[in-house]
N, C-alpha and C positions, 0 to 999 in steps of 0.2 A: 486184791491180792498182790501184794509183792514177790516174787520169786528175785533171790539173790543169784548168780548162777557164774559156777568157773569155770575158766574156760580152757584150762588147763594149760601146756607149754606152744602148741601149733593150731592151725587155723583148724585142724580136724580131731583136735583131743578134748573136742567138749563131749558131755557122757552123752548114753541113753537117756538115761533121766532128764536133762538138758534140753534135750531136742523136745521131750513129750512138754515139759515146761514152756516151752516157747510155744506149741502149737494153740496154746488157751492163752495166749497173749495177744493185745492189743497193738501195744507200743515195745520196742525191744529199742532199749539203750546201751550203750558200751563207754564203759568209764575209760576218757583218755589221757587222764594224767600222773597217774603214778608209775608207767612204763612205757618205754621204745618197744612199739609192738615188732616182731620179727616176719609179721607179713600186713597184708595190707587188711582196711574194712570189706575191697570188695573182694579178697578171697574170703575172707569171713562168714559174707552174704550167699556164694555162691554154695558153701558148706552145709549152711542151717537152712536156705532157700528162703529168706527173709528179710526185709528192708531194717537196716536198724541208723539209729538216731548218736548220733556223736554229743559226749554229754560233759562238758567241763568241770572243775573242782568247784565251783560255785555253784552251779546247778544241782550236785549231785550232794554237796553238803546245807545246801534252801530244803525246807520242807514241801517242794514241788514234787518230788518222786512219791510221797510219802499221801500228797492232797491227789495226785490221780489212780492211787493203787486203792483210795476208800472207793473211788467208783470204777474202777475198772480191772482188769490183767494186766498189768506191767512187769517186765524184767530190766534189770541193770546184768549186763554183764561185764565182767571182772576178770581180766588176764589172771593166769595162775588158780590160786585158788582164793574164793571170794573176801574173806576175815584175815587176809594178811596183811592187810591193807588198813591199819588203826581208823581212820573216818568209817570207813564200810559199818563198825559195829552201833557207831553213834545211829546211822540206819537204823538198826534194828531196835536200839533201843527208841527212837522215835517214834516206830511202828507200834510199839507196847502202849507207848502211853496213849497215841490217839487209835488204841483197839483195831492197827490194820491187820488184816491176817500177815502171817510171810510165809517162805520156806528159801532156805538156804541152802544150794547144791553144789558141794564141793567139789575138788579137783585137784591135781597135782599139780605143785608150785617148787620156783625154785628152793626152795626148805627142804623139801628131800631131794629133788633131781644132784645135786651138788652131790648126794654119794656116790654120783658116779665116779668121780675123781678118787674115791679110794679113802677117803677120809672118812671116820667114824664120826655118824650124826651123834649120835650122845656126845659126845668129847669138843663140842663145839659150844662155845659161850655165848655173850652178850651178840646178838646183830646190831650192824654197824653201817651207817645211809653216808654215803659222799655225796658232801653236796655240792650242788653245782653255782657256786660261790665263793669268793675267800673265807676260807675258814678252817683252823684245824684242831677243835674243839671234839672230834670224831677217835683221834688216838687214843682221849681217855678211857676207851672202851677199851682199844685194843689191848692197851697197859692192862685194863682188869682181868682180861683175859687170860693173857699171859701169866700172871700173876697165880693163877690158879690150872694152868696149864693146858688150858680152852684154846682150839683153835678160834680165829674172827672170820666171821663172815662178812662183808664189807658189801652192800648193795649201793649201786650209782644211781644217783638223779638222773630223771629225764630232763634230755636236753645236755648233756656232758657226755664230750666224746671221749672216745681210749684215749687218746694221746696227751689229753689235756689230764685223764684223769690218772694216766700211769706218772704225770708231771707231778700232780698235785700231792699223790700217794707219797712219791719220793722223796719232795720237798720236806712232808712233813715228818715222813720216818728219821731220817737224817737229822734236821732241826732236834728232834727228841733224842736222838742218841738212842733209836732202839733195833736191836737186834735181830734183825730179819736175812734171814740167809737166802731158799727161794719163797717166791709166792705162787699161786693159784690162779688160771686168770681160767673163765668157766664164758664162756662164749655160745648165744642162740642155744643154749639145754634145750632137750625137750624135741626139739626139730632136724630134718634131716641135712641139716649144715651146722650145726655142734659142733666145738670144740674146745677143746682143751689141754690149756698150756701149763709148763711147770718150769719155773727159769729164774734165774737171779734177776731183779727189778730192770738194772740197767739195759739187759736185752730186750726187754718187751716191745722198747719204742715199737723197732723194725717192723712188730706186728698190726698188719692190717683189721683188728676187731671189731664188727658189725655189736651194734646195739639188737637186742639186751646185752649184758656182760656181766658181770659180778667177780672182783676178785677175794681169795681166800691168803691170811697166812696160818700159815701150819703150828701147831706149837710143836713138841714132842711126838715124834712119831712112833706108832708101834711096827714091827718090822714089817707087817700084815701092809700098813697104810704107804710105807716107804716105798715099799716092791709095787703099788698100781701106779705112785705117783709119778715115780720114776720109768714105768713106761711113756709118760705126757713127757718128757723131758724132752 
């Protein structure tokens, strides 16, 4: 049996359901490359009370997880929530075709934590990955966005700091000639050192932002979303 399992925004927001899942496990894995965790594995362990196994992008997209779960209990866990994460499903679909059982246990990801900022989750478009290499092939979203009056939600690569990536953001806004008055910058959601800023690009540098991070631009505001955003200011 494969249990998929999320482990939601801090080291202690994995469910009920979660914890009963790991206890009929063998091996407990933790996927570490799709995010800068905001605490460490051995707060994680002391949480769930369980050794777990650090598991790479190669590892976790080989059909290794998939060849110990036909003989055993195994879990992958998954920052945030388990399917946000596009490799996670090819998982599952692996699991169908060689008849492993699974079960999949969800969790709060930054997907909805961002309404805390006061912006309307419907009214938000295309997601949008900064990567952490030259390239700015990523604005075309933002454009489409915009376009249709969707705010962008912009998630950073692991491995890309603030400073580098509030550089990058700018470079490329500017380059394009597009319209951005303030942005969103959403800092450790989820945990009890969150925060959340709302400022014109050029002020950001100044800010010290711990990984995770994710910034947002706004498109059209309604006066609802103006009035929360505007107290982050």
């Amino acid at each position: 049996m494969l249990y998929l399992i999320g482990l939601g925004l801090n080291e202690k927001s994995i469910s009920l359901e979660g914890i009963e899942a790991l206890k009929k496990c063998r091996k407990i894995y933790l996927e570490n490359y799709t995010v800068n965790f905001p605490y460490s594995v051995q707060e994680l362990e002391k949480a769930i009370g369980k050794k777990i196994i650090s598991a790479d992008r190669e590892f976790v997209e080989s059909d290794k997880l998939i060849k110990e779960a036909k003989k055993e209990n195994i879990a992958l866990l998954v920052y945030g929530s388990p399917l946000t994460a596009t490799t996670h499903i090819t998982l599952i679909q692996e699991a169908k075709k060689q008849k492993v059982k699974y079960e999949i246990i969800y969790n709060a990801s930054v997907l909805d934590s961002v309404a805390e900022c006061g912006l309307q989750l419907y009214k938000f478009g295309k997601i949008i990955s900064l990567p952490n290499f030259e390239a700015d092939s990523f604005i075309d979203a933002v454009k489409e966005n915009q376009k249709i009056n969707a705010h962008s939600l912009i998630l950073v690569d692991i491995g890309l700091g603030f400073y580098e990536a509030v550089n990058t953001l700018e470079k490329v806004i500017r380059k394009e000639k597009i319209n951005v008055d303030k942005i969103v910058v959403c800092e450790k959601l989820g945990t009890k050192d969150s925060k959340i800023y709302y400022s014109e690009i050029d002020n950001l540098r100044i800010k010290k932002v711990k990984p995770p991070f994710c910034f947002i631009i706004p498109a059209k505001l309604h006066f609802m979303e103006e009035e929360v955003l505007e107290g982050f200011a």
